[in-house]
Chimera marker file (.cmm) of the C-alpha trace (Angstrom):
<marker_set name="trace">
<marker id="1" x="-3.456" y="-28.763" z="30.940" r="1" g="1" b="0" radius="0.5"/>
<marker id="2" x="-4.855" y="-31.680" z="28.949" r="1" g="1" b="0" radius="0.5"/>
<marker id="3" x="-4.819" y="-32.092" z="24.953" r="1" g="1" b="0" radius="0.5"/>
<marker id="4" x="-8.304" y="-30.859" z="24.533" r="1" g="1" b="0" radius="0.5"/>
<marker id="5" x="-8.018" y="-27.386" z="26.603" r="1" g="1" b="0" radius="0.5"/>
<marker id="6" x="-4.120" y="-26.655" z="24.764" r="1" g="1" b="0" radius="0.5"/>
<marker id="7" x="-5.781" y="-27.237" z="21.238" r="1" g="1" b="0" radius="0.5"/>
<marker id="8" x="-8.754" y="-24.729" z="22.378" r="1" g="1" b="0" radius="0.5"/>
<marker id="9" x="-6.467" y="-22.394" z="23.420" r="1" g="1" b="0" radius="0.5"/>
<marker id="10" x="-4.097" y="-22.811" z="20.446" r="1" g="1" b="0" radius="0.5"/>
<marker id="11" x="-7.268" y="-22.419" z="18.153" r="1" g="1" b="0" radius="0.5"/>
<marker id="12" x="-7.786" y="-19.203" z="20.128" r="1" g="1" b="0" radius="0.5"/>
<marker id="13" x="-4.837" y="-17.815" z="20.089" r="1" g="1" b="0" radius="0.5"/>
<marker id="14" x="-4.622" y="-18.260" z="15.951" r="1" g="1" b="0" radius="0.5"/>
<marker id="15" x="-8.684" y="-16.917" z="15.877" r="1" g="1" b="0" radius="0.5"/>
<marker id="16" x="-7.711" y="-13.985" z="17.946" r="1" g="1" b="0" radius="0.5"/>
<marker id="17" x="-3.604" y="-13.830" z="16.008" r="1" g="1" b="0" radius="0.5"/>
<marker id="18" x="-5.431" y="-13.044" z="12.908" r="1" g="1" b="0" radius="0.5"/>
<marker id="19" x="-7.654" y="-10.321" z="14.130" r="1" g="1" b="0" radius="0.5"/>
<marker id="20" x="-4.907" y="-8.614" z="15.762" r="1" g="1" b="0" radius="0.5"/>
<marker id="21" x="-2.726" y="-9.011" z="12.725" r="1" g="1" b="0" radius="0.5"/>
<marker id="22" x="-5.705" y="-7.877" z="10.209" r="1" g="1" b="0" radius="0.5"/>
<marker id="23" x="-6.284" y="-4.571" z="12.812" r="1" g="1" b="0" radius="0.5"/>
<marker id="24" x="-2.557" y="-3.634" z="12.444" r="1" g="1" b="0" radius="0.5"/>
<marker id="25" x="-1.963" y="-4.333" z="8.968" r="1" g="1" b="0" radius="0.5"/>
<marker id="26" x="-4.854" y="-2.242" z="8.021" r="1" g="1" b="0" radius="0.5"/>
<marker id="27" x="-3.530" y="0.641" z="10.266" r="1" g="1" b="0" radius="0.5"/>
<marker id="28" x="0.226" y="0.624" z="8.818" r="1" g="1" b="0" radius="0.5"/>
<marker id="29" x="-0.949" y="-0.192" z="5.778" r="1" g="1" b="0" radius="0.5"/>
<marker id="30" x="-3.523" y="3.438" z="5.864" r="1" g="1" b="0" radius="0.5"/>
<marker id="31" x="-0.572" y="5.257" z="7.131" r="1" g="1" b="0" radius="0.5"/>
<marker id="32" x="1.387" y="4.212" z="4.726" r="1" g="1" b="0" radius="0.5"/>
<marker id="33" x="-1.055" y="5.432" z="2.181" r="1" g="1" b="0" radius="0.5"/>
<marker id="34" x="-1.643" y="8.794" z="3.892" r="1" g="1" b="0" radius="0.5"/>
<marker id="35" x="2.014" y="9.302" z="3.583" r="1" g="1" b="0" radius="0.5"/>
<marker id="36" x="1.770" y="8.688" z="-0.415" r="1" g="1" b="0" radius="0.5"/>
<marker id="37" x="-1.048" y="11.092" z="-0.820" r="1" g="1" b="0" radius="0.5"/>
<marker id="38" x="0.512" y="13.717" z="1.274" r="1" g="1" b="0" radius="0.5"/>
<marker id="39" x="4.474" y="13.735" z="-0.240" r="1" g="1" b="0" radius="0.5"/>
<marker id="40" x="4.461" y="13.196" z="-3.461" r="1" g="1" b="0" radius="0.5"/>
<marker id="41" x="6.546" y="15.196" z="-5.813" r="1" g="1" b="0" radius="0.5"/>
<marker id="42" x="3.971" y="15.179" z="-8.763" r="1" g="1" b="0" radius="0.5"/>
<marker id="43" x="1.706" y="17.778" z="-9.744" r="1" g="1" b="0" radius="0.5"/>
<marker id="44" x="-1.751" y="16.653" z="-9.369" r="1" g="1" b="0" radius="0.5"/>
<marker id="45" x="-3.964" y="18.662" z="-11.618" r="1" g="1" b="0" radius="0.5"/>
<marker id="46" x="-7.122" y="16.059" z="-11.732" r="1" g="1" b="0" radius="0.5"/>
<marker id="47" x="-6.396" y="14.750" z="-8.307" r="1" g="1" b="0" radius="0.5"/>
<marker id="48" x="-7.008" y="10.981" z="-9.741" r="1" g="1" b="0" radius="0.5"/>
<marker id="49" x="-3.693" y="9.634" z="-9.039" r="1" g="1" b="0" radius="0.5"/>
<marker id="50" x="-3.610" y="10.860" z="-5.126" r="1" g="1" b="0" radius="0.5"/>
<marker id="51" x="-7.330" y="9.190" z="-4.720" r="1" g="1" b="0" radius="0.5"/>
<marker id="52" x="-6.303" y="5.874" z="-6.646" r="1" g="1" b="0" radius="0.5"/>
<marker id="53" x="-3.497" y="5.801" z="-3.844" r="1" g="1" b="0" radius="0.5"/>
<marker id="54" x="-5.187" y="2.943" z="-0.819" r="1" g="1" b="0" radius="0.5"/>
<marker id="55" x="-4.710" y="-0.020" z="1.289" r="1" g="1" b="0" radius="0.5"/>
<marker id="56" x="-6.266" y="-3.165" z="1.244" r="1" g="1" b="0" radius="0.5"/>
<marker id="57" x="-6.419" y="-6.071" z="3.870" r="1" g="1" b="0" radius="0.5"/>
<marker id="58" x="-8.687" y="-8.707" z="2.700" r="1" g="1" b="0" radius="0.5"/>
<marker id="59" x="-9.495" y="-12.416" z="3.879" r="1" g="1" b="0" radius="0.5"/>
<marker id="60" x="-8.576" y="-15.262" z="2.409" r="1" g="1" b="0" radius="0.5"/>
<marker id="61" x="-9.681" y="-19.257" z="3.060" r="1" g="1" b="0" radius="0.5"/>
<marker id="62" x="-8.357" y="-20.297" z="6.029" r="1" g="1" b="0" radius="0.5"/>
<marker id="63" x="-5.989" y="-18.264" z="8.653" r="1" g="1" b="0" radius="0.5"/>
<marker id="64" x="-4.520" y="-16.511" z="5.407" r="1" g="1" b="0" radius="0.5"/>
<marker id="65" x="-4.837" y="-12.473" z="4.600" r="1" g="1" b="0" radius="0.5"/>
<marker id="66" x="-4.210" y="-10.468" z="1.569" r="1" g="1" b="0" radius="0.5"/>
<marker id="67" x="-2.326" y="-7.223" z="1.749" r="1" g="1" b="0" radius="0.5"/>
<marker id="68" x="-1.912" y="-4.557" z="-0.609" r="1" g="1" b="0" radius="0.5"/>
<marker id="69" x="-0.975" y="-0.636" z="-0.887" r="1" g="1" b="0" radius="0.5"/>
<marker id="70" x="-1.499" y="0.322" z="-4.181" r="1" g="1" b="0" radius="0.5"/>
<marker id="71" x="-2.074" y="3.454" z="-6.758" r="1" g="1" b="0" radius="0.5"/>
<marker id="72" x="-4.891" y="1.878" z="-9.378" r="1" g="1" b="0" radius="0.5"/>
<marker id="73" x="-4.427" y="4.920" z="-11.479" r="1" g="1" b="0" radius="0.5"/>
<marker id="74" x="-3.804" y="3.646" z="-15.130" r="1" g="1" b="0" radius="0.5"/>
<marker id="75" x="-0.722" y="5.987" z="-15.118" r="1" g="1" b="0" radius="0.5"/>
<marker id="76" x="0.344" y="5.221" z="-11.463" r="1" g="1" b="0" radius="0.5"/>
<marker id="77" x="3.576" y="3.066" z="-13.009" r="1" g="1" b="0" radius="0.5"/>
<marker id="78" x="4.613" y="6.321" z="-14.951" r="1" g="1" b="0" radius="0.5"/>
<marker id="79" x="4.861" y="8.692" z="-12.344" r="1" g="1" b="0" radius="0.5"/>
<marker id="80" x="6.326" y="6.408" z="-9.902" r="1" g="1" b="0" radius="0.5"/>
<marker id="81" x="9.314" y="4.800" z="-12.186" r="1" g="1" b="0" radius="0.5"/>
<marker id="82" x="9.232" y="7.693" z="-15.629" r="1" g="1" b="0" radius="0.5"/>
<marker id="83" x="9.258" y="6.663" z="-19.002" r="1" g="1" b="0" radius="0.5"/>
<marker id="84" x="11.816" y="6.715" z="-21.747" r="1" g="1" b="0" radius="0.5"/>
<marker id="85" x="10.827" y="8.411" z="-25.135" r="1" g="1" b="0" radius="0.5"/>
<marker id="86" x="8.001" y="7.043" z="-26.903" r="1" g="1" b="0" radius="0.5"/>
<marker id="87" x="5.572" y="7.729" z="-29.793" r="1" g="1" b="0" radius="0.5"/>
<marker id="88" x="2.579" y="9.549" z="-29.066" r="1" g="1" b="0" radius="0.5"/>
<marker id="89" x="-0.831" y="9.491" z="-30.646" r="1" g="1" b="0" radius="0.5"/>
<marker id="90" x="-3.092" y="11.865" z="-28.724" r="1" g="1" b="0" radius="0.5"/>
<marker id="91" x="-2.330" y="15.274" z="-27.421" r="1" g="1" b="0" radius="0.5"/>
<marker id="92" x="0.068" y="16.014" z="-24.737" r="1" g="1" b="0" radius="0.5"/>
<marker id="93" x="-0.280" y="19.017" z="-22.327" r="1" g="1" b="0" radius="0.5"/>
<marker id="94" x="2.767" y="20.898" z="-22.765" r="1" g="1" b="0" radius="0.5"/>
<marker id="95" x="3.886" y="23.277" z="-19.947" r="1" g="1" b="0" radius="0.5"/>
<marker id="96" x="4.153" y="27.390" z="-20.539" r="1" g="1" b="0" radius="0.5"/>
<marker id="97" x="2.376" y="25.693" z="-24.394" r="1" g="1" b="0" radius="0.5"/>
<marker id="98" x="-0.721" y="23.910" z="-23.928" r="1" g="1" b="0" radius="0.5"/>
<marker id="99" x="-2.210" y="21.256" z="-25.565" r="1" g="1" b="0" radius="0.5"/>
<marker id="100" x="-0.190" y="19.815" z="-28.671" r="1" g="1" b="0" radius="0.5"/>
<marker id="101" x="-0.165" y="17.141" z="-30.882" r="1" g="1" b="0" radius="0.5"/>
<marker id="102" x="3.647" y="15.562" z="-30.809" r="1" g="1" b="0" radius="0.5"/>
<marker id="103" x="5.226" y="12.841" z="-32.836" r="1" g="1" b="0" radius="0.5"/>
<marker id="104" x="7.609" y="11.887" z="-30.015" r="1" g="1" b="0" radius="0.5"/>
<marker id="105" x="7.578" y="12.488" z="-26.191" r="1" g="1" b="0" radius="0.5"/>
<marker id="106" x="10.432" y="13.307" z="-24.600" r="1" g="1" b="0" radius="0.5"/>
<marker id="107" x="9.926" y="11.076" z="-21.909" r="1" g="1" b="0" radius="0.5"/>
<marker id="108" x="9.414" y="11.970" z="-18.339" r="1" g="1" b="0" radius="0.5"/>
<marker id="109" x="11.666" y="11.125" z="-15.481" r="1" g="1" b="0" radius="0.5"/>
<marker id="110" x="10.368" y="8.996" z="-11.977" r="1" g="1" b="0" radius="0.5"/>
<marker id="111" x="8.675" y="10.534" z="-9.767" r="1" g="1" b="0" radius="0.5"/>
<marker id="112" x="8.459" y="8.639" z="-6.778" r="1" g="1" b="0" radius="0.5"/>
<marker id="113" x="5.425" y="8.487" z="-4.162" r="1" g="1" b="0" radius="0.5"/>
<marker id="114" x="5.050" y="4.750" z="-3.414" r="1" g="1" b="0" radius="0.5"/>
<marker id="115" x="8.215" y="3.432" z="-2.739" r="1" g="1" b="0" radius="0.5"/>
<marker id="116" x="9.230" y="6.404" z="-0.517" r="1" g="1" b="0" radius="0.5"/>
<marker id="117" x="6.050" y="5.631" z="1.569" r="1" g="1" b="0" radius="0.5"/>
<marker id="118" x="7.106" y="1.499" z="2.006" r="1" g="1" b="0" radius="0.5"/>
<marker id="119" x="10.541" y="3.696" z="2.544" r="1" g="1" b="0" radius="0.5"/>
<marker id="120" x="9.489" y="5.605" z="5.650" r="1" g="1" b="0" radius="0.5"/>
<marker id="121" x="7.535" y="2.532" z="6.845" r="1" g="1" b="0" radius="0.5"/>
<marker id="122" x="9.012" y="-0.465" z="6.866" r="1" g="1" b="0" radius="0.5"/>
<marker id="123" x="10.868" y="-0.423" z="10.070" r="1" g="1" b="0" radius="0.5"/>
<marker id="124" x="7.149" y="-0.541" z="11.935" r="1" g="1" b="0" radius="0.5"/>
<marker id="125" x="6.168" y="-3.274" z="10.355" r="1" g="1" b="0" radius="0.5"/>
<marker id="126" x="7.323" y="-6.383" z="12.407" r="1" g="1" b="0" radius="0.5"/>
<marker id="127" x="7.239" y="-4.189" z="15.382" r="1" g="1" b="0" radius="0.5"/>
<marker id="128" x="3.597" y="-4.528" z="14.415" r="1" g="1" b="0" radius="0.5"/>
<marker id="129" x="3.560" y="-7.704" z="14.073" r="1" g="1" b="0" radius="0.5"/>
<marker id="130" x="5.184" y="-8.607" z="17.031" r="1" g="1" b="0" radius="0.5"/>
<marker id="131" x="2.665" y="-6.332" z="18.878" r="1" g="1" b="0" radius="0.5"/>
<marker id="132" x="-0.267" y="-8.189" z="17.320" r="1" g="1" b="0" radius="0.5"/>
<marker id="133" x="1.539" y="-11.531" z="18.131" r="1" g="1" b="0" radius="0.5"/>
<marker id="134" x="1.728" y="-10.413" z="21.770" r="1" g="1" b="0" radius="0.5"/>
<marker id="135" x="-1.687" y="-8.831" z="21.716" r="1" g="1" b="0" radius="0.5"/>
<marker id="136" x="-3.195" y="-12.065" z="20.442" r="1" g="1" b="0" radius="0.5"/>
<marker id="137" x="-1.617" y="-14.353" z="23.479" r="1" g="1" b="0" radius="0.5"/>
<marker id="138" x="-2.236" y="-11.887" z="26.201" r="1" g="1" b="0" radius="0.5"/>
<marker id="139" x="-6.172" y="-11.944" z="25.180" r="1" g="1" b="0" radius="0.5"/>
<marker id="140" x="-6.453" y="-15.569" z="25.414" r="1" g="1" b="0" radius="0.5"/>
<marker id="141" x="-3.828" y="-16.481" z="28.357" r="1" g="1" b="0" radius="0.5"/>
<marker id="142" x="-1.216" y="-17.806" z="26.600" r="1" g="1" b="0" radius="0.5"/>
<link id1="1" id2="2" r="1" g="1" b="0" radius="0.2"/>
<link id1="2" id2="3" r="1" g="1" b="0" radius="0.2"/>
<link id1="3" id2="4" r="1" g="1" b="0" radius="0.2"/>
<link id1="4" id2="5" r="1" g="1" b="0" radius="0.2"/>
<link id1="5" id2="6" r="1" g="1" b="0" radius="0.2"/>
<link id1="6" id2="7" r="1" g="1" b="0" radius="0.2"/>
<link id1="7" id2="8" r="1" g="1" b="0" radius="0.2"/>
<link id1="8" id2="9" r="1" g="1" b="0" radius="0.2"/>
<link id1="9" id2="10" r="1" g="1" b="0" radius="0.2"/>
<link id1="10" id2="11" r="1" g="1" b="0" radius="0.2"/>
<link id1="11" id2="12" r="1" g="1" b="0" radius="0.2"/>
<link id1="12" id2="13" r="1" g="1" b="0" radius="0.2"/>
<link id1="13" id2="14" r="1" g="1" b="0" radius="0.2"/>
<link id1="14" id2="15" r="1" g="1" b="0" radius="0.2"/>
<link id1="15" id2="16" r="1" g="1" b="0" radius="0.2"/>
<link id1="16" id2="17" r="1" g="1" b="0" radius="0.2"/>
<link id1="17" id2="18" r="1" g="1" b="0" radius="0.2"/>
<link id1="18" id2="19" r="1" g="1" b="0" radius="0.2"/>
<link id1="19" id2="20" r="1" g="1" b="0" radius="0.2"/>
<link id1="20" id2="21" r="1" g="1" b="0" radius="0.2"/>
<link id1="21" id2="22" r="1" g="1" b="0" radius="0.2"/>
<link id1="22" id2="23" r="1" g="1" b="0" radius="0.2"/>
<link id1="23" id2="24" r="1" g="1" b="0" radius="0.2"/>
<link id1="24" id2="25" r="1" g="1" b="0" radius="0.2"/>
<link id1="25" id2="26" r="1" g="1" b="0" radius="0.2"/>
<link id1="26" id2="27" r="1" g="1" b="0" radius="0.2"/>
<link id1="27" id2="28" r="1" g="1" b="0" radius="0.2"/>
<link id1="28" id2="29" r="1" g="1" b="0" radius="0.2"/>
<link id1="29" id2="30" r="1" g="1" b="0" radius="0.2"/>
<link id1="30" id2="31" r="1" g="1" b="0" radius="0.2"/>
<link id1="31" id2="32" r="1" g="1" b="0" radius="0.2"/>
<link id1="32" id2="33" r="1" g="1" b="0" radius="0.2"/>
<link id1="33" id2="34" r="1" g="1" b="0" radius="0.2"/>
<link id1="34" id2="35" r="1" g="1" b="0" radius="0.2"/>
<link id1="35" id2="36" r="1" g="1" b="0" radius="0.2"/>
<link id1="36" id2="37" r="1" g="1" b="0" radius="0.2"/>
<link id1="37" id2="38" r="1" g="1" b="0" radius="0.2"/>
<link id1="38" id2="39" r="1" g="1" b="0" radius="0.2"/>
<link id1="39" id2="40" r="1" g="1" b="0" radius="0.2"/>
<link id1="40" id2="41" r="1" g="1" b="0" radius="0.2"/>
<link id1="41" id2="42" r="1" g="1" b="0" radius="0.2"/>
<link id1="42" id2="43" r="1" g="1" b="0" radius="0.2"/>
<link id1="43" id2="44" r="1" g="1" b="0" radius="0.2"/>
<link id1="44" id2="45" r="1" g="1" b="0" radius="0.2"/>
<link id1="45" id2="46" r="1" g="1" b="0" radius="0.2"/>
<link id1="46" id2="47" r="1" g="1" b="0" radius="0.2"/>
<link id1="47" id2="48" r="1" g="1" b="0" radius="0.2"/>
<link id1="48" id2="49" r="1" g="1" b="0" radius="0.2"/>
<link id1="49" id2="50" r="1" g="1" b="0" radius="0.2"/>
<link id1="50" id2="51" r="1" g="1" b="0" radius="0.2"/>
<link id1="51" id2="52" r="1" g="1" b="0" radius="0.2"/>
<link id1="52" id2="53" r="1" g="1" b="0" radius="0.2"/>
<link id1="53" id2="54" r="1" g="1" b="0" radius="0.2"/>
<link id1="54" id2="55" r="1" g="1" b="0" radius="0.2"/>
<link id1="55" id2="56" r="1" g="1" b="0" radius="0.2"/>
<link id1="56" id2="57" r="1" g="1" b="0" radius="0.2"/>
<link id1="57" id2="58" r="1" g="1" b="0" radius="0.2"/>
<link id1="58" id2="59" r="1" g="1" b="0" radius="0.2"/>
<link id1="59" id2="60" r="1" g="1" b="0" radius="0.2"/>
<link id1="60" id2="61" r="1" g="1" b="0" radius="0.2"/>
<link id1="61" id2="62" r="1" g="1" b="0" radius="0.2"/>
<link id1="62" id2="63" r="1" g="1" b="0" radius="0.2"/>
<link id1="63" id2="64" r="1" g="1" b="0" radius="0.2"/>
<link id1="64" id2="65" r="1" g="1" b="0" radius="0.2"/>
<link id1="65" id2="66" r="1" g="1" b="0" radius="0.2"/>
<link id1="66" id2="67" r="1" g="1" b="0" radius="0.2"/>
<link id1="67" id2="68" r="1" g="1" b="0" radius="0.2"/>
<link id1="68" id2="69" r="1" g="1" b="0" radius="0.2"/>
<link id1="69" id2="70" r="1" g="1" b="0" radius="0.2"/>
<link id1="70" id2="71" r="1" g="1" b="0" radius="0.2"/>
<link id1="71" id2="72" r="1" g="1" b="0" radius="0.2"/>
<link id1="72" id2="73" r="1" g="1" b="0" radius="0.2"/>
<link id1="73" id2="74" r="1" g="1" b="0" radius="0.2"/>
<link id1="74" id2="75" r="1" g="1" b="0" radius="0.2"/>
<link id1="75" id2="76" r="1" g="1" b="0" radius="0.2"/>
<link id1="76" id2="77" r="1" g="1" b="0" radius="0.2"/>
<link id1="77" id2="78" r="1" g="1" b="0" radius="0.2"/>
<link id1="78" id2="79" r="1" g="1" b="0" radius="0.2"/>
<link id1="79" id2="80" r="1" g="1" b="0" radius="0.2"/>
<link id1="80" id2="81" r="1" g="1" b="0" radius="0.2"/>
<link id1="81" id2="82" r="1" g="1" b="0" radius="0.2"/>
<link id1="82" id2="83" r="1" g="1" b="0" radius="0.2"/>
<link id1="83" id2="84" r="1" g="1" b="0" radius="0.2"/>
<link id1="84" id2="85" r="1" g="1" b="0" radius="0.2"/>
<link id1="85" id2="86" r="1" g="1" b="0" radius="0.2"/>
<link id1="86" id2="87" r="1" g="1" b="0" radius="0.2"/>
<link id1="87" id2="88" r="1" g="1" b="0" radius="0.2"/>
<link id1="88" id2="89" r="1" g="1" b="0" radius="0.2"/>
<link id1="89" id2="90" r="1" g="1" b="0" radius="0.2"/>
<link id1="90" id2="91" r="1" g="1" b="0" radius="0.2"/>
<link id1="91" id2="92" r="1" g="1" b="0" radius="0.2"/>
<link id1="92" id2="93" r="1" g="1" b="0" radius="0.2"/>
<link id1="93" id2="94" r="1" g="1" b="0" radius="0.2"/>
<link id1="94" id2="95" r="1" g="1" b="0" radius="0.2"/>
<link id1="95" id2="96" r="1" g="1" b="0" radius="0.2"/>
<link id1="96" id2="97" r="1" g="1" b="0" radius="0.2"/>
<link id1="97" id2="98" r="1" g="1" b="0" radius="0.2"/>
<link id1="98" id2="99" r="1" g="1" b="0" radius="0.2"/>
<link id1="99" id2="100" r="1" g="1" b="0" radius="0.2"/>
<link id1="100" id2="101" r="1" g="1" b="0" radius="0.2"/>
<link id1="101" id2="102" r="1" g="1" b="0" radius="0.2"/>
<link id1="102" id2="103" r="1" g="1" b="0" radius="0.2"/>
<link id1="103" id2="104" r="1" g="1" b="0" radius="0.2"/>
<link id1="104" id2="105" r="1" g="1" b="0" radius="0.2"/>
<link id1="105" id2="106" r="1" g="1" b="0" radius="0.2"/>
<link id1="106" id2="107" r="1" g="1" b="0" radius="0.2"/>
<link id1="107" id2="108" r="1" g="1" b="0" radius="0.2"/>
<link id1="108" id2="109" r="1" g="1" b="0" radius="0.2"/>
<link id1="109" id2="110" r="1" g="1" b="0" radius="0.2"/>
<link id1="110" id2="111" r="1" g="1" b="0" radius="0.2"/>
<link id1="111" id2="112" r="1" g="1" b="0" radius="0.2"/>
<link id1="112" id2="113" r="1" g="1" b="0" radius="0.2"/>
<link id1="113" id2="114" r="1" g="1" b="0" radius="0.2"/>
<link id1="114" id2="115" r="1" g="1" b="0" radius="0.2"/>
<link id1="115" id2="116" r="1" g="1" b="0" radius="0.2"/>
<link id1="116" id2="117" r="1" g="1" b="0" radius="0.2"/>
<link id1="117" id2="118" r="1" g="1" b="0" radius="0.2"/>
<link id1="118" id2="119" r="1" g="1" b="0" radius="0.2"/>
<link id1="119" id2="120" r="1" g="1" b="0" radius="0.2"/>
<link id1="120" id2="121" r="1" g="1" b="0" radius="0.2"/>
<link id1="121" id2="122" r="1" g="1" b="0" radius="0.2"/>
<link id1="122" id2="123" r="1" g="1" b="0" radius="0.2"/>
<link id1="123" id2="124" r="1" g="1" b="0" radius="0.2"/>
<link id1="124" id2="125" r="1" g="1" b="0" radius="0.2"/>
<link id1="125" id2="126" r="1" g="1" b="0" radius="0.2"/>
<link id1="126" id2="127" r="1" g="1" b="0" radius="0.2"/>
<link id1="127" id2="128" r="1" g="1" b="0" radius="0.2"/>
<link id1="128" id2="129" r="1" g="1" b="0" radius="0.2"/>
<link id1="129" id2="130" r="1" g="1" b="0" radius="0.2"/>
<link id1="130" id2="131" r="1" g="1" b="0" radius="0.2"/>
<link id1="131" id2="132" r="1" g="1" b="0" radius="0.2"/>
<link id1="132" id2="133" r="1" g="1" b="0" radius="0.2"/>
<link id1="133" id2="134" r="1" g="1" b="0" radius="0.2"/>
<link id1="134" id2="135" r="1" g="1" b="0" radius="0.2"/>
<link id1="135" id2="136" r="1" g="1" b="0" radius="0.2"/>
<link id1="136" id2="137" r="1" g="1" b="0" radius="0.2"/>
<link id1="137" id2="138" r="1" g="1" b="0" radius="0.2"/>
<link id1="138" id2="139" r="1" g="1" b="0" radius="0.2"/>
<link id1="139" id2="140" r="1" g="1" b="0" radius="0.2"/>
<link id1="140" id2="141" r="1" g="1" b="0" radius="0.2"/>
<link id1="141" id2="142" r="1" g="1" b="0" radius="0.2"/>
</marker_set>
């Protein structure tokens, strides 16, 4: 094989590495998501915080990729790790009570639905990527 033809094919095997990789991230990434919105131990009276729960796989400048799973909710961070007491200036819904003003919240303790998600998995994500590595040589002949 001469220089020119292994630098093609290297160039093809990264072109068609990165496609493969952005196809699988996307896919863990979604089920990962999935899982959030589906087992999560908070009550979701609105249903904002389970629809602020995605994935993201975006492109980058050269070969690189952004990857995210995230809750955008403004009050994602509270559910998922609690809060300690703190001062309140608005009313707070207060079960069996209603809506009340309070001086002090009690605080509220975590309620995890993102970390158990990365939780159940992580272990398929470098079997993914070794599939997408694989993937990527066997479609250009590597």
């Amino acid at each position: 094989m001469s220089p020119d033809e292994f630098n093609r094919r290297i160039e093809s095997f990264l072109v068609a590495m990165r496609k493969q990789l952005k196809e699988a991230l996307t896919e863990v990434l979604e089920q990962m998501a999935e899982y959030a919105r589906s087992y999560h131990p908070y009550k979701d009276r609105s249903g904002a915080l389970t629809r602020s729960i995605h994935a993201e796989v975006n492109d980058l400048r050269g070969n690189l990729l952004s990857a995210r799973f995230i809750a955008d909710a403004p009050y994602a961070s509270e559910v998922e790790y609690g809060t300690s007491p703190h001062q309140v200036a608005s009313p707070v819904y207060l079960k069996g009570v209603g809506w009340r003003y309070i001086e002090v919240h009690p605080g509220a303790p975590p309620r995890p639905f993102m970390r158990p998600a990365l939780e159940a998995h992580r272990g398929g994500l470098p079997t993914v990527l070794e599939q997408s590595l694989l993937s990527a040589a066997r479609e250009v002949d590597l």
